[in-house]
N, C-alpha and C positions, 0 to 999 in steps of 0.2 A: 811426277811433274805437276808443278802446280803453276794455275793460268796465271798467277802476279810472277813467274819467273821467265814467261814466253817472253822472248822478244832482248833478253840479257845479252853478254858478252859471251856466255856458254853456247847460244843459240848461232851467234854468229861463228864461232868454230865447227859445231855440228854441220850444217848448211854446209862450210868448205871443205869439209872433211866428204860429206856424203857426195856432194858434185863430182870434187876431186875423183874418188873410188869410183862413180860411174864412169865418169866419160875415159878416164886412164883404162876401165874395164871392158869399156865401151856396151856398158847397161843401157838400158833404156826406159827403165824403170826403176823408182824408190817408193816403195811402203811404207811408210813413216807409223808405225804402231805405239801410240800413244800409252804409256803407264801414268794416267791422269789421276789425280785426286783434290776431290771437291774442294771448293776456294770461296770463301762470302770474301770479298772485297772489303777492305772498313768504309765504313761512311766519312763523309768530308764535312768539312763545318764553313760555313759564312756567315758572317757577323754572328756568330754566337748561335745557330741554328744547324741542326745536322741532317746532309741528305745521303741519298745514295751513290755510287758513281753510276751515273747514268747506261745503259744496257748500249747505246752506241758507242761510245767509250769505249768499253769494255771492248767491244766487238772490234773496233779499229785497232786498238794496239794488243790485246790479246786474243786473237783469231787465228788459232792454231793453224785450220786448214786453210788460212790464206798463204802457208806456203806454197800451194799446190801452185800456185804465179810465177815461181820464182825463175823456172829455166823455160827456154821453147826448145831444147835439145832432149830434157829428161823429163818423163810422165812422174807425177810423185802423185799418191791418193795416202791419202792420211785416213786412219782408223784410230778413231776417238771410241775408247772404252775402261772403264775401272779394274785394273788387275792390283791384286793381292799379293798372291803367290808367283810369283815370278819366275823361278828355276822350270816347275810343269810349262808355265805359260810357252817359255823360251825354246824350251824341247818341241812342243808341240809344232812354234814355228819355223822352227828348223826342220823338222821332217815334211816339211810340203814346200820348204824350197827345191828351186829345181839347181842340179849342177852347172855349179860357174857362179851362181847367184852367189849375193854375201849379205850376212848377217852382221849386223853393225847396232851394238848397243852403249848406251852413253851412261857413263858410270860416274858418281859425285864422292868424293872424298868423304866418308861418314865417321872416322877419328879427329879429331883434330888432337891428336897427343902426340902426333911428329914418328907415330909407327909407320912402316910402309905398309901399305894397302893396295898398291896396284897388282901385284904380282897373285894377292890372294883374289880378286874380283877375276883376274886369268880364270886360275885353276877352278873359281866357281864357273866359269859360263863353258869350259872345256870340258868338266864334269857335264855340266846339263848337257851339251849336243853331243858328247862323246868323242872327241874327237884328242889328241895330243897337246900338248901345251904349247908348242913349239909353230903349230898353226893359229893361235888365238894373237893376231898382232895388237898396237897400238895406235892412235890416234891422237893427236893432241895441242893444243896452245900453251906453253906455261906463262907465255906476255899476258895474253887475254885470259884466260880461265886455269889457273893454277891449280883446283882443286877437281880438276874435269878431266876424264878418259875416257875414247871411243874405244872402245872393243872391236875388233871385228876378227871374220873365219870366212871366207871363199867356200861354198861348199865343193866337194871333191866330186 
C-alpha cells in the first residue's frame, strides 16, 4: 500500500467489506495490518516555483490510522509497518488469531493481460494458513474498484 492511494475508491470498499464481516460476525475488533511502502509525494509548483506537499496535507487526507474514527460499534487499531515477504508474514498472523476471528486481505489485480488472477491469489493465501480452498471466500466492488479482492477465512 502506498500513502498517495489511502483514501481511493478501493479504501471505500475495504472499510464496507470490513464493517460488514464485523458486525454480521458480531467482532468487536479490526486490526488493520498495514503492508505499507515508502511514498515521497511529488512536489507542487506555483508560479513557476516548486514546494513540498505540506506534512498537514499529507496527514489529513492520507492518515491511515485515522480510520481507527470510523465506527463507535467496532474497535479498529491499525498497525503501520514495512512487509516484504508476505506469505511468512500472513502465516504468522494467522496462527495467533483466536477461533471465530477472520482474516481479511485486500488483493490488487497485478496482470492486466485479461488472465484471471483471482482464483490463483485464493490458492496463495489458503496455502499460507493452510487451510482448504473452499474456505478462503471473496469480497468485492466491480462498480468501485474492478481491479480489487478482499480475501478472507474465519478461523476454525
Amino acid at each position: 500500500m502506498k500513502a498517495k492511494w489511502y483514501g481511493d475508491q478501493s479504501d471505500l470498499v475495504k472499510w464496507s467489506v470490513l464493517l460488514h464481516l464485523a458486525k454480521a460476525h458480531k467482532l468487536h475488533t479490526i486490526v488493520q495490518i498495514c503492508f505499507l511502502n515508502h511514498y515521497d509525494f511529488p512536489s507542487i509548483s506555483i508560479d513557476g516555483e516548486k514546494f513540498q506537499v505540506p506534512r498537514e496535507v499529507i496527514q489529513h487526507f492520507r492518515t491511515i490510522s485515522s480510520v481507527q474514527n470510523i465506527s463507535k460499534d467496532v474497535r479498529i487499531f491499525v498497525f503501520e509497518e514495512a512487509f516484504y515477504n508476505r506469505d511468512p508474514e500472513v502465516t504468522r498472523f494467522w496462527s495467533h488469531l483466536l477461533p471465530e476471528d477472520i482474516l481479511v486481505l485486500y488483493q490488487h489485480q497485478t496482470n492486466r493481460n485479461g488472465k484471471p488472477w483471482i482464483e490463483e491469489k485464493q490458492q496463495q493465501l489458503a496455502k499460507a494458513i493452510n487451510v482448504d480452498l473452499s474456505q478462503v471466500k471473496i469480497a468485492r466492488s466491480e462498480e468501485m474498484a474492478s481491479g480489487v479482492v478482499f480475501l478472507f477465512c474465519r478461523k476454525p
